[in-house]
Structure formats: structure tokens, C-alpha cells
N, C-alpha and C positions, 0 to 999 in steps of 0.2 A: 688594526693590524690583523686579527683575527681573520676578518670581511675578506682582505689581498687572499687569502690564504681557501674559506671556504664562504663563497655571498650567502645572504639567507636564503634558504628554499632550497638550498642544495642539500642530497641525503647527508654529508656529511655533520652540516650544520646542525640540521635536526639531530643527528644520532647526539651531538657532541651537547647540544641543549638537553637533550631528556636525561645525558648522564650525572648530570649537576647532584649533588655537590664534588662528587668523585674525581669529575675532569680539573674542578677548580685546586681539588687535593695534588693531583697528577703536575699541572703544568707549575705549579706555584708550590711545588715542595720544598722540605727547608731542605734540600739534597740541591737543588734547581739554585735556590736562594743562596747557598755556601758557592755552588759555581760561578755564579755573576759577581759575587763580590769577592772572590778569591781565598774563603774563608774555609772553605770546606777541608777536612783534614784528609792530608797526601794520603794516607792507608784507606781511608773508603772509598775514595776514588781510584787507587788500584785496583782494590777488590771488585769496585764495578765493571773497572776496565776488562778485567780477567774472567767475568761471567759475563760479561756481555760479548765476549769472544767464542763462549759459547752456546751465547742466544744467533749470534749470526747463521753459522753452522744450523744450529734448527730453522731458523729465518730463510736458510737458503733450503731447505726441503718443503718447507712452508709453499715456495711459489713453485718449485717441482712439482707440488702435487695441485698445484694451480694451473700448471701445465696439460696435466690430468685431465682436470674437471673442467677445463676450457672445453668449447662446444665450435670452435671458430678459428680460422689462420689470425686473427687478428689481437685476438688475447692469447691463445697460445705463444706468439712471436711476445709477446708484453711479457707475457711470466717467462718464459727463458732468457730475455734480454736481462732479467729482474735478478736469475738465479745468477749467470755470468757475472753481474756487478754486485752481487754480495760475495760471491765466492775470492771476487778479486779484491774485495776490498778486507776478507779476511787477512791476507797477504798484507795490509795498510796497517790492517790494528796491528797485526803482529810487531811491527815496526816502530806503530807507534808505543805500545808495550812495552817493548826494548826500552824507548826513553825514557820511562820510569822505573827501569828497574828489573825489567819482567821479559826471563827470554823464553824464547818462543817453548823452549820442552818444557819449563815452570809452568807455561799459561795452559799448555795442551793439557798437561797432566791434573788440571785443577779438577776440584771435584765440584761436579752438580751443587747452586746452592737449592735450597728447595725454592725458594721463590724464581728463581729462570727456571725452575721443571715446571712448575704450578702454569705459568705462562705460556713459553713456548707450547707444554701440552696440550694446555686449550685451544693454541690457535688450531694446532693438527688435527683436534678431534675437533671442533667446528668447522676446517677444511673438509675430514672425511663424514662428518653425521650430515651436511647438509650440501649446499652447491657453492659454484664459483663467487657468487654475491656473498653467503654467508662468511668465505674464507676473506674476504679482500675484508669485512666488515671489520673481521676480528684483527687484521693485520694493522687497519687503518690509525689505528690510535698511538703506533709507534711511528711508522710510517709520516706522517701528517701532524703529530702532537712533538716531534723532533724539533720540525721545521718552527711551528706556535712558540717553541719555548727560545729556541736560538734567537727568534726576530724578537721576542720579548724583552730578552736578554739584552739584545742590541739596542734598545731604544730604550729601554730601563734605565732614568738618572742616577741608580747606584749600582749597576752595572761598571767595575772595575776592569778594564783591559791593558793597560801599561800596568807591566809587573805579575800580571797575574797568571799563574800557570796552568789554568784552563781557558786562556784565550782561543786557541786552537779549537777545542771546543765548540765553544761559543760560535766561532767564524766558521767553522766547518758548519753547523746545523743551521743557521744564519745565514748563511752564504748564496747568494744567486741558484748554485749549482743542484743544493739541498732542496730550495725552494721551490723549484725547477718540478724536482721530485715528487714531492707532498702535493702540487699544484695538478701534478697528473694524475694521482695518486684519487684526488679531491674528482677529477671528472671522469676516472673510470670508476668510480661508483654512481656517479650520475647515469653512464651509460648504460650499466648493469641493471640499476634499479629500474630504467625506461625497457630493459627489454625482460626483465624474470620481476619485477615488482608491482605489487600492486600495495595500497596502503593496509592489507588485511596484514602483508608482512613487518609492516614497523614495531611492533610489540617484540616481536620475537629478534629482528636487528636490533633494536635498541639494548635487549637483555645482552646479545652479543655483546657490543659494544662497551655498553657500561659494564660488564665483567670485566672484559681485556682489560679497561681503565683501572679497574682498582687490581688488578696484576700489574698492571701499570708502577703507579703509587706502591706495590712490596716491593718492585723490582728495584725503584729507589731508597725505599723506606734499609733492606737488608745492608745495603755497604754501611747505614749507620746503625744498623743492630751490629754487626760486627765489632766495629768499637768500643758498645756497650759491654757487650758480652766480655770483651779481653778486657776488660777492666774489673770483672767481678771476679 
């Protein structure tokens, strides 16, 4: 399943291998594990809902300044196509937000948790301390580990979907569409690394990389400190 997503040899593959054990914490978290079987409790799933609403927001400055540091008509057009469809799909969560509970001036008005600053902040400052390749690096693990965890999800035998109320979920990150995404996502950094990489650079994307991951991993790990926390 992995392979559909990124073959070997590809920079992704590699970045995604030398981040181990991190990615395995990442894609196969018990935050990941409560979604597929429908176990996860509705309050940390809203709470992720409601920061991750404004991880998108930074997510959509992220390829703004990808825009930036594009060198070409060809990836400039890719990061604004990029900003347009998160900006629009802010407008989705909002919505879907409502469904649980959560309108839109509750969501806006939430506060920063520290784990989406800790992250979104690094992808920006690895957008601005380095180039176009470094920022996609840092992007790629949400980007592309969405797509890993949905298709996992879906072919997972305790993968629960009737009754379960993050199906949606599931079928969104899963889905053709998503897949679509992460798949394109997978071969502009192939093309990136063929025209600004050489292997002296791998050391230093991989540290990228495996950061974002384990930013990754708190950004799940916090909707379930949350719960912890209101029960002490």
C-alpha cells in the first residue's frame, strides 16, 4: 500500500525510511487506531478538528511562501493552485465542524495549541531558512502520511465503517481524490530533488523530515493530552 503511494527510490521513500521509528509512531498512532475502529473519544476528535482548522490557515501560507521561493511558471502555478484549494477547503472544515458541534466563531476564536504552533512554525521556518525543496520536504509528511494512513485504514480488517463516526474521515484521506494529491505531492519532490539535489543533501532533508514527523505524532498525541489533562 505504502509502494501505490511512494515506489522505492523515490526521495520520498527514502526520507520516509530514515525517519523510523517516528513515521511508524506517526501513521499507526493510538489517535489513528481510535479513528478506524471508531473508539476514539468525540471531545479529542473535536479538539483536533478545531486546531487543525488552524493548522490549514498556516498550511495555506506555507505554499504562499512556496509561491515565493518557486524559481519557475511551473511550480509557482502548483503552489497557488495548492493555496486556492486549502483556502477553500477551510470553508469544508468549517462545515464540517458545524457537524459536531463547533460554529464557525467557536472554531475561529480557539486558541493556538502549542503543538500546531511547534509545527506549523517549523514548516515556515524551513520554508524561509532554506529553498523550495526544503519547504515541500517539511510539508510532505502531512501532505502524503494523510493519504498512508486513510488507505491503511481502509484495508485494515479492524477498520470499523458502518456506524462509525469518522468514516468521513477515513473516506476523505482514503479516497481517489486525496490520493490523487499525496501522489503528486510524492513526484514533485522527485522533480525537485533531480533539479536542486544532490545526495550531499539527504542528511539535512532527512533531519527535515523526521522533525515534521515527530510534530506529526504531538499534533495527534495533544487532542489525547487534552482529555488527560480534564480529568485531573
Amino acid at each position: 500500500m505504502t509502494n501505490a503511494l511512494a515506489p522505492q527510490g523515490s526521495l520520498f521513500a527514502r526520507l520516509r525510511d530514515s525517519a523510523q521509528p517516528h513515521w511508524g509512531d506517526y501513521v499507526d498512532h493510538r489517535f489513528v487506531r481510535g479513528l478506524g475502529d471508531g473508539t476514539l473519544p468525540e471531545a479529542a476528535f473535536r479538539y483536533y478538528l478545531g486546531q487543525d482548522y488552524l493548522f490549514l490557515i498556516h498550511f495555506a501560507r506555507a505554499y504562499a511562501l512556496a509561491v515565493y521561493k518557486s524559481e519557475n511558471l511551473e511550480d509557482m502555478r502548483a503552489a497557488n493552485d495548492a493555496v486556492g484549494h486549502i483556502l477553500a477547503e477551510t470553508s469544508l472544515h468549517l462545515r464540517y465542524c458545524a457537524g459536531w458541534g463547533m460554529g464557525e466563531a467557536d472554531v475561529v476564536a480557539l486558541p493556538e495549541d502549542p503543538a500546531c504552533m511547534a509545527y506549523t512554525r517549523y514548516v515556515l521556518e524551513r520554508g524561509m531558512a532554506g529553498d523550495i525543496l526544503d519547504l515541500q520536504v517539511a510539508l510532505a509528511p502531512c501532505v502524503v502520511g494523510y493519504a498512508e494512513i486513510g488507505l491503511a485504514l481502509k484495508a485494515d480488517p479492524r477498520t470499523t465503517l458502518e456506524g462509525n463516526p469518522y468514516r468521513d474521515w477515513i473516506e476523505t484521506y482514503g479516497g481517489d481524490d486525496y490520493v490523487a494529491v499525496a501522489r503528486k505531492s510524492v513526484a514533485t519532490l522527485d522533480r525537485l530533488f533531480a533539479q536542486r539535489g544532490t545526495e550531499v543533501r539527504i542528511p539535512s532533508l532527512s533531519r527535515t523530515f523526521t522533525e515534521a514527523t515527530r510534530l506529526e505524532v504531538r499534533f495527534w498525541q495533544m487532542g489525547l493530552d487534552v482529555l488527560e489533562h480534564a480529568t485531573e
